[in-house]
C-alpha positions in Angstrom: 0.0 0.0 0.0 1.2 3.0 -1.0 1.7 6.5 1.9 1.1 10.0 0.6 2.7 12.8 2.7 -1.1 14.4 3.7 -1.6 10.3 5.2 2.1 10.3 7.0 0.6 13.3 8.6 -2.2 12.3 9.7 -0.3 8.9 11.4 2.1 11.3 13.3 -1.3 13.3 14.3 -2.8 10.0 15.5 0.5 9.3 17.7 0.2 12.5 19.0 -2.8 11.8 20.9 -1.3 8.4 23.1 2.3 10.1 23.5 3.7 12.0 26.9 6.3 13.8 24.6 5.6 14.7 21.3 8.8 17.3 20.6 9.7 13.8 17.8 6.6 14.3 16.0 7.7 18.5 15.3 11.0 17.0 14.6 9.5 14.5 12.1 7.5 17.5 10.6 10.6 19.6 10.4 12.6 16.9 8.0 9.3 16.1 6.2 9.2 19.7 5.4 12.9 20.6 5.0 13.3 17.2 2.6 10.7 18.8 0.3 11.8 22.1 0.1 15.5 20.3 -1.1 13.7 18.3 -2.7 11.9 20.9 -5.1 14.8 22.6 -5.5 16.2 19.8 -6.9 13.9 18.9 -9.6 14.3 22.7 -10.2 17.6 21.2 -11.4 16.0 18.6 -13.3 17.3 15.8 -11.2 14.1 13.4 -10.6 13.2 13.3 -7.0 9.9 12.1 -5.6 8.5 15.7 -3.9 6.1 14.1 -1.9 7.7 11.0 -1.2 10.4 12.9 0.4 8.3 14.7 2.5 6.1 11.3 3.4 9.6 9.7 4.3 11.0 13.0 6.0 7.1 12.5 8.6 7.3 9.0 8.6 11.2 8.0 9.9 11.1 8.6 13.4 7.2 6.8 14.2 8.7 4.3 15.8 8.6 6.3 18.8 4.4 5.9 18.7 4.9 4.3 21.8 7.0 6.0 24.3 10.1 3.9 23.6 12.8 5.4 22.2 15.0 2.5 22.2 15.2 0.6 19.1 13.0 2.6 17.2 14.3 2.1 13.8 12.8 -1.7 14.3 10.1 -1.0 16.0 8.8 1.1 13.0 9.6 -0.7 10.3 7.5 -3.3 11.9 4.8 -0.5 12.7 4.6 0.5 9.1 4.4 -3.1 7.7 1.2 -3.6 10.1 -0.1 -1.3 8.8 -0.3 -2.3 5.6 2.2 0.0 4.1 4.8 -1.2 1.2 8.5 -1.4 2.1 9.5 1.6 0.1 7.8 3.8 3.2 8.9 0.8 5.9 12.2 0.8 5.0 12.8 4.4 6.1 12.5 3.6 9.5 15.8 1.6 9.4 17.9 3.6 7.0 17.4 7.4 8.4 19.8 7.3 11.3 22.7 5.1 9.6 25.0 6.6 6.7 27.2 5.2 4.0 25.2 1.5 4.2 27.2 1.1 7.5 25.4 0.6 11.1 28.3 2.4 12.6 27.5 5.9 11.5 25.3 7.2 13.5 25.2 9.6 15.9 24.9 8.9 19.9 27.0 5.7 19.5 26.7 2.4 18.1 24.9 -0.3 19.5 26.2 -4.1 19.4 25.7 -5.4 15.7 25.1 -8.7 17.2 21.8 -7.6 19.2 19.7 -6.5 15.7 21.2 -8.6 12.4 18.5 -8.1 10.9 19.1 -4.3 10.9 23.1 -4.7 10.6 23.0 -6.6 7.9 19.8 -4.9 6.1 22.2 -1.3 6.3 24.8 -3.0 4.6 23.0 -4.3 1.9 20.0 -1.7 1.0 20.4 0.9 -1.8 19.4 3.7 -0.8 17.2 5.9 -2.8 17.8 9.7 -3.4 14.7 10.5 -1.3 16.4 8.1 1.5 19.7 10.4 1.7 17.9 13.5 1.5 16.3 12.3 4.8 19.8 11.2 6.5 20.7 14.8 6.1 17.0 16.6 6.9 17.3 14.7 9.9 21.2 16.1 10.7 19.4 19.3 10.7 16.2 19.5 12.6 16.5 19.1 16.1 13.5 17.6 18.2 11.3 20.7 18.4 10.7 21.9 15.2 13.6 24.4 13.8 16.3 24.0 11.2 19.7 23.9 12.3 23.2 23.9 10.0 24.6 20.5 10.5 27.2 22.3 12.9 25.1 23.4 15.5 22.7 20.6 15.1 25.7 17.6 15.6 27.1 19.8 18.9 23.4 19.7 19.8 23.2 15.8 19.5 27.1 15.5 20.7 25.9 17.6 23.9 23.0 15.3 24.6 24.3 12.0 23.7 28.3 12.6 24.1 30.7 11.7 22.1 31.6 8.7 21.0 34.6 6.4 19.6 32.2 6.3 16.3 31.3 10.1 16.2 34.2 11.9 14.5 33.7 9.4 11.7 29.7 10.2 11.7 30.6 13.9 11.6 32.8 13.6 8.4 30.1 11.7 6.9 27.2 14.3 7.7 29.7 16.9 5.8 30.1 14.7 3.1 26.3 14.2 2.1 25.7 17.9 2.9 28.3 18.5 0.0 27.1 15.9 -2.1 23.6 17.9 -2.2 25.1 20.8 -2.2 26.8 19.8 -5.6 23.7 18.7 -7.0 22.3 22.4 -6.5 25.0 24.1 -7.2 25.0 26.0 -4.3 24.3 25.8 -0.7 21.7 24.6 -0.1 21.2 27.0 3.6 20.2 29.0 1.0 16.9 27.5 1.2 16.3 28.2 4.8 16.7 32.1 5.5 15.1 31.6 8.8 18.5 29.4 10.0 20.4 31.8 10.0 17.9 33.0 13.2 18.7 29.5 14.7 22.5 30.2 15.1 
């Protein structure tokens, strides 16, 4: 079954109703949104990326956390989203959005023992991922739970301050530049350009 961006938001709507803290659902908003606006600009470009898929992927990645449980939530929404009835183009979004360069290692807030989710390990190594899927790696590098847009600078401090650092995190840092730079190759210019209002979130 296919998930439109006006459906993703009504599932994060529907969370929002059984949750204590719902700061994740703004922050799912916030990449849904940012990943369109890229995401536009890029088929301004004439590079062929899925606008609303982007923005269905950007509100969808984080549901996981429907429940109050943080832990594990990559898992625990892919397995949401297949209950639903949705197909694995949407599920899969819930694994790949916190892991870059197909390896389970870079991430931010350190890595967890490969040997405790396989399925996810080895999933991470061997899924292409999809324009739409990177675009959502980075949105999600720049919206912090709450809402705003961050650069990737303030928002990796911001996760580095909360989460610590890591033996993993300089090589997840490097990373975040490096997909930053890939996009902001395929604009042709930087793409902060598209956010006036970060500048206000310095």
């Amino acid at each position: 079954m296919k998930l439109t961006s006006e459906e993703a938001r009504e599932i994060l709507e529907k969370a929002r109703l059984e949750v204590k803290e719902d700061k994740w659902i703004e922050h799912c908003i916030c990449v849904g949104n940012t990943a369109g606006k890229i995401a536009k600009a890029l088929n301004e470009k004439g590079y062929n990326v899925d606008i609303d898929k982007a923005m269905t992927l950007g509100y969808a990645h984080d549901i996981g956390k429907y429940n109050d449980k943080f832990h594990k939530h990559e898992i625990s929404g892919y397995n949401y989203m297949k209950e639903l009835g949705y197909d694995e183009e949407y599920c899969n979004i819930c694994l790949t959005h916190s892991y870059l360069n197909n390896d389970i290692t870079c991430t931010a807030g350190g890595v967890s023992d490969s040997k405790e989710i396989p399925f996810l390990t080895d999933f991470i190594k061997n899924h292409h991922y999809t324009i739409e899927e990177k675009l959502i790696n980075l949105c999600d590098l720049m919206c912090p739970p709450g809402g705003k847009v961050f650069t990737i600078d303030k928002r990796l401090i911001d996760i580095i301050i909360r989460k610590g650092a890591h033996p993993n995190t300089q090589y997840h840092v490097i990373e975040t530049y490096k997909l930053k730079e890939f996009f902001d190759n395929l604009l042709g210019y930087n793409l902060y350009d598209l956010f006036p209002e970060i500048k206000e979130n310095l």
